[in-house]
C-alpha positions in Angstrom: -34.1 61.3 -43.4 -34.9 64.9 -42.4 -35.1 65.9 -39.4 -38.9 66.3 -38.4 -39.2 63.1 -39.7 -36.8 61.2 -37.4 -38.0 63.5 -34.6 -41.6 61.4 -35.0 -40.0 58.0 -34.4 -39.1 59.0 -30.6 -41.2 59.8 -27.4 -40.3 63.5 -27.2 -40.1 66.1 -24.4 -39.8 69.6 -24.5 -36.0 71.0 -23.6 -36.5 74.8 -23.2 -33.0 76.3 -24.2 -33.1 80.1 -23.4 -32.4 82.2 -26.7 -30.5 85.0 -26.6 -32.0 89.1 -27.3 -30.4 92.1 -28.2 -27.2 92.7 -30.6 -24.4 90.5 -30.7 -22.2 90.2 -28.2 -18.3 91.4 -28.9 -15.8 89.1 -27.1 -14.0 85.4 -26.8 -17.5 83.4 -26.5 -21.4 84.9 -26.2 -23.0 83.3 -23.3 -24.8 80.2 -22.6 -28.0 79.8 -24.0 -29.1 78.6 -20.9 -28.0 78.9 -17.4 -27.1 75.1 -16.4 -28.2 71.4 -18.5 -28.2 71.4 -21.6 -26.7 74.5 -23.5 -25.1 76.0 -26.4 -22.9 78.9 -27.3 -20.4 80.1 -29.7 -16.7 81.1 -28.8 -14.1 83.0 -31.4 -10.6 82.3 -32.6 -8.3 83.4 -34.4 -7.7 83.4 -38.6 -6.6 80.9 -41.0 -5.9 81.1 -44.7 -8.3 84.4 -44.4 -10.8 83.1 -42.9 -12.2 83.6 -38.9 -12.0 80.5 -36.9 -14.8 79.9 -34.6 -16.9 77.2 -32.7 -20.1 76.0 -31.3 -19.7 74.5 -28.3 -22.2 72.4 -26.8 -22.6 71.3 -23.4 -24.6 68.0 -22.5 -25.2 66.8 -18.9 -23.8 63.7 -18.0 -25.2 60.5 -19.4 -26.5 62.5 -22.7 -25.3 62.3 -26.3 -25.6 64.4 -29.3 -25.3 63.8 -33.6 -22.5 63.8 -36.0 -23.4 64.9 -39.3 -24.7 62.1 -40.4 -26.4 60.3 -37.3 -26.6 56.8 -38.3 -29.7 54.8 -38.1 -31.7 56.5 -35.0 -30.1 59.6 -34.6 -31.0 63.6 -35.4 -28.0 65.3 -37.4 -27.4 69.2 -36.3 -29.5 72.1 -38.1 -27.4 75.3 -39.0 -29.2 78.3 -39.7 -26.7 81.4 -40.4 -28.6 83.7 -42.5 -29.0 86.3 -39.8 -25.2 86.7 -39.6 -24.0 89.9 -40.7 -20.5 90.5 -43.5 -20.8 86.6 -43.6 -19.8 84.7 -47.0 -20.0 81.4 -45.8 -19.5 79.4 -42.6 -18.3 75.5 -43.1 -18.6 73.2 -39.8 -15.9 71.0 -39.3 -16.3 67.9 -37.5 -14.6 66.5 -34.9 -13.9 62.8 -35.1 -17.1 61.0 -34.0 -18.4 57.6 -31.8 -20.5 54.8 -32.5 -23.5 54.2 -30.0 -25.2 50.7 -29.6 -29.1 51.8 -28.9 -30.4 48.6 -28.8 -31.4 47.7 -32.2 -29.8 50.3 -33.8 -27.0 52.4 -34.1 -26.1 55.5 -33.8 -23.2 58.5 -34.7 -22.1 61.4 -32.0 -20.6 62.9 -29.1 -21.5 61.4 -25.8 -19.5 64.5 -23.9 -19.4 68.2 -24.5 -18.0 69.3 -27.7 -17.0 71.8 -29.7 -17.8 72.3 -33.4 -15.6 74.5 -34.9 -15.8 76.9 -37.6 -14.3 78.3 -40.8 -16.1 81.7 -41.5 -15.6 83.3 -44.7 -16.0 87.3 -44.0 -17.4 89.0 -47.4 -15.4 92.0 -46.0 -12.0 91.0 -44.3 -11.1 94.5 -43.0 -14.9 94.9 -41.2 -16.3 93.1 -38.1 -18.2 89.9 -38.2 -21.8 89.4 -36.4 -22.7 85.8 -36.1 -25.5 84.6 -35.7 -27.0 81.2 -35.4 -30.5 79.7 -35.0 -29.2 75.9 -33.8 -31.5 72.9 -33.6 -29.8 70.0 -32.5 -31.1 66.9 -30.4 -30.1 65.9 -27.1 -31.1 61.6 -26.4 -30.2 59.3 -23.2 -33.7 57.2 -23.1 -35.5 59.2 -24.7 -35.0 61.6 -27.2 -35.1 65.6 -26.7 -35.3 68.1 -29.5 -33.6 71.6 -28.1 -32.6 75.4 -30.1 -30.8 78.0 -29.4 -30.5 81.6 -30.6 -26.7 82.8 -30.1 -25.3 85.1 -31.1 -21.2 86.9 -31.0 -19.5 89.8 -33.0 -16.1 88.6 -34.3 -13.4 91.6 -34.9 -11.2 91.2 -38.0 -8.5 88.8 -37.6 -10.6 87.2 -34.9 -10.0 86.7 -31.4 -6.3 87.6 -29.5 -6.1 84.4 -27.6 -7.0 80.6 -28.8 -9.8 78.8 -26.7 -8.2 75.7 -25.5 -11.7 73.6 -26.4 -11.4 75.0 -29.8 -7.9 73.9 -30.3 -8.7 70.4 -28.9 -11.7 69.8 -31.5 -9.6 71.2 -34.5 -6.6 68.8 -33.7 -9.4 66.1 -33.5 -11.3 67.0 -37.0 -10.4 63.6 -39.7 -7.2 65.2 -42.0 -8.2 64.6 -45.5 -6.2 61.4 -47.6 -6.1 59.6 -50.5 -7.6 56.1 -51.3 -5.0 53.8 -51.3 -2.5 56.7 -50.0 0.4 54.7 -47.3 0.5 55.9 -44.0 -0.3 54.8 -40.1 -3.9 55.1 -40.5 -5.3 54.9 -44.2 -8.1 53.3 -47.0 -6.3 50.7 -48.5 -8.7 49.5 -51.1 -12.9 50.5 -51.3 -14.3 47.7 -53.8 -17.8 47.0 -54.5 -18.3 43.0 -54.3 -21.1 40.2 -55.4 -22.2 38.4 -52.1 -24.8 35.7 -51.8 -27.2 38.1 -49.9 -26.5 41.1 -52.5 -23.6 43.7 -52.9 -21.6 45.0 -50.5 -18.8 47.1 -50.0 -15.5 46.0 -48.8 -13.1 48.7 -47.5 -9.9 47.5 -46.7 -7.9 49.5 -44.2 -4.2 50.3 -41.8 -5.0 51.3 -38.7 -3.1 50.7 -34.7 -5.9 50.0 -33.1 -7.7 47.2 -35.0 -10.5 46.5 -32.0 -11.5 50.0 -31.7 -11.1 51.6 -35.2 -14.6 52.9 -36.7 -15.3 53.4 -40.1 -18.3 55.7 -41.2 -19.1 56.2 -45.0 -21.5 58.6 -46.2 -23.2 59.5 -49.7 -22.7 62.2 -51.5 -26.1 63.9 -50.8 -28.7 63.7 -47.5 -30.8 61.1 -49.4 -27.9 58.6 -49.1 -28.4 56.6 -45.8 -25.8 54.1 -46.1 -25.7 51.1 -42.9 -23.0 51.2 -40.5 -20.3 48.7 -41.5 -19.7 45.6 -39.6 -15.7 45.0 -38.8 -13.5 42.0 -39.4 -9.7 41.1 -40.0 -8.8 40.0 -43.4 -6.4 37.0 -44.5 -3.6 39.4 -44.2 -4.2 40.5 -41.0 -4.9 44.2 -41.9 -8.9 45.5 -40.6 -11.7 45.3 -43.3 -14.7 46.7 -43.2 -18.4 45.4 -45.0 -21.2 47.6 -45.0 -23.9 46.2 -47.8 -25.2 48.4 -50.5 -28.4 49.6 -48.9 -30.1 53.1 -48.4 -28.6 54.6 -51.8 -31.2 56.7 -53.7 -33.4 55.2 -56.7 -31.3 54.9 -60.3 -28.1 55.8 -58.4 -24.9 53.8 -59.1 -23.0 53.3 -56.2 -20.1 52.1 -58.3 -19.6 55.5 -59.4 -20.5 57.5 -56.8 -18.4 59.9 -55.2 -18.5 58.5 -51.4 -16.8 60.1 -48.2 -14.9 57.4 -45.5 -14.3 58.9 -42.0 -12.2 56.4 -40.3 -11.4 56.6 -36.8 -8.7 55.4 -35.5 -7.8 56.1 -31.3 -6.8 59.9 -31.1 -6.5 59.5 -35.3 -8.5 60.0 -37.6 -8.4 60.7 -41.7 -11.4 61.2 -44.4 -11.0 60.0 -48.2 -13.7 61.4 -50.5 -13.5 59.8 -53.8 -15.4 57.3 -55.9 -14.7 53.2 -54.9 -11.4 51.3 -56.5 -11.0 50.6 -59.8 -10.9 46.6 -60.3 
C-alpha cells in the first residue's frame, strides 16, 4: 500500500523535523535535522568494490519505532528521494536485520531503537566529489502514528571518508548476507513449498536456525503490490523451525508458484536473505 494511503488509517500529528539550507556540508556526518527528538542525518564511510559507503542514521526517542522496507500489516515503509544529489549514479539502501512488533491486531516490521541505514553510492565520476542529497519521509509510531521529513544533505570526497563510523560498521555487520535455498549452513531455507490446506494455499518454509523461539522470518514479493501476511512459527516432525504464512495479498493473475520471492530470516545476531522462486516438488 503506498504510503499516503496507510498514513489515512492512523490519527496523525504533525512532527516538525527542521530541514537543512545552504550547500552540502563536507565532513564524516551533516548535522541533525533537528536539534533533539526525533531526527535524521547522513554520516560517510569509506569505499567498497568502487562504490562510497554511507548511512542514514535515524534517531527515535525512547519508546518509538520506525519501518523496514516492507512494514508489515500497519506500518509506513521509508521514502528515498535522491534526485537532488549531485555526480550520483545510484544509491541502494541496505537493510539492517529487522523486528517484528505486536500492535494489537496487527503486526508490524522495524527498528524500535536508533538505526542506521547504510548506503552503497555509485559515483558517475569516481575521481570527483559526491554531494548527497536526500529528501526523507519516514514515519515515527508509539500510540499513535507520526509522519516526519527531513532535508539533509553531505558532500562525500572520493574514496569517501578517512575514518569508519562505528554505527555504520554495526548496521553493515547486521544487514541479512545473501544464500541459497536449500544451501547448508547454521542459519538457512531449507525447503520454500507451496501446499493445499483445508482453508486455501499456504506456504511452508522449512528452516535451520540456533534460536528456534526467537527466529523471524519475513517474505516479500517481488514488486510493492505484493503484501504478503507475516508467517506464523511452528516446529516440524523433525524438530527443525517451519514457518506458514498463507497465500494472501499477491497481485491479480499473479502465480505465486513461480514468483521470484525474497526470505529475510532472522536469526539472534544472524541473519541471511534467499531471493529465488519456491522449491521444486
Amino acid at each position: 500500500m503506498a504510503m499516503l494511503s496507510r498514513l489515512r488509517h492512523y490519527t496523525l500529528c504533525s512532527l516538525a523535523l527542521v530541514p537543512l539550507a545552504g550547500p552540502a556540508l563536507a565532513g564524516d556526518m551533516s548535522a541533525w535535522s533537528a536539534p533533539e527528538g526525533t531526527a535524521a542525518r547522513l554520516v560517510a564511510g569509506g569505499s567498497q568494490d568502487g562504490a562510497l559507503m554511507g548511512g542514514v542514521e535515524i534517531r527515535l526517542p525512547p519508546g518509538l519505532k520506525t519501518y523496514w522496507r516492507y512494514p508489515g500489516d500497519s506500518g509506513v515503509p521509508p521514502h528515498f528521494d535522491w534526485s537532488g544529489s549531485r555526480n550520483v549514479e545510484a544509491v541502494e539502501v541496505l537493510w539492517p536485520a529487522p523486528t517484528r512488533f505486536d500492535d494489537g491486531g496487527s503486526f508490524s516490521i522495524g527498528y524500535k531503537h536508533d538505526v542506521v541505514l547504510p548506503l552503497r553510492i555509485t559515483p558517475k565520476d569516481r575521481a570527483q566529489p559526491v554531494e548527497l542529497k536526500l529528501n526523507l519521509d519516514f514515519a515515527v509510531c508509539g500510540k499513535i502514528c507520526q509522519p516526519a521529513n527531513a532535508a539533509l544533505d553531505l558532500a562525500l570526497p572520493p574514496g569517501g571518508a578517512a575514518t569508519a563510523y562505528p554505527a555504520l560498521k554495526q548496521a553493515l555487520a547486521s544487514v541479512p548476507h545473501p544464500a541459497t535455498l536449500g544451501a547448508q549452513g547454521e542459519t538457512g531455507i531449507a525447503t520454500a513449498e507451496l501446499h493445499q490446506g483445508a482453508d486455501g494455499a499456504v506456504l511452508r518454509i522449512v528452516t535451520h536456525v540456533d534460536h528456534a523461539e526467537a527466529a523471524d522470518l519475513f517474505v516479500e514479493g517481488p514488486g510493492e503490490d505484493w503484501a504478503l501476511p507475516l508467517p506464523s512459527r511452528e516446529t516440524g516432525a523433525d524438530g527443525r523451525t517451519v514457518f506458514v504464512l498463507p497465500v494472501e495479498g499477491v497481485p491479480s493473475g499473479v502465480d505465486v508458484a513461480t514468483a521470484r520471492l525474497r526470505f529475510t530470516l532472522v536469526d539472534g545476531e544472524r541473519a541471511i536473505e534467499v531471493d529465488a522462486p519456491l522449491s521444486a516438488r
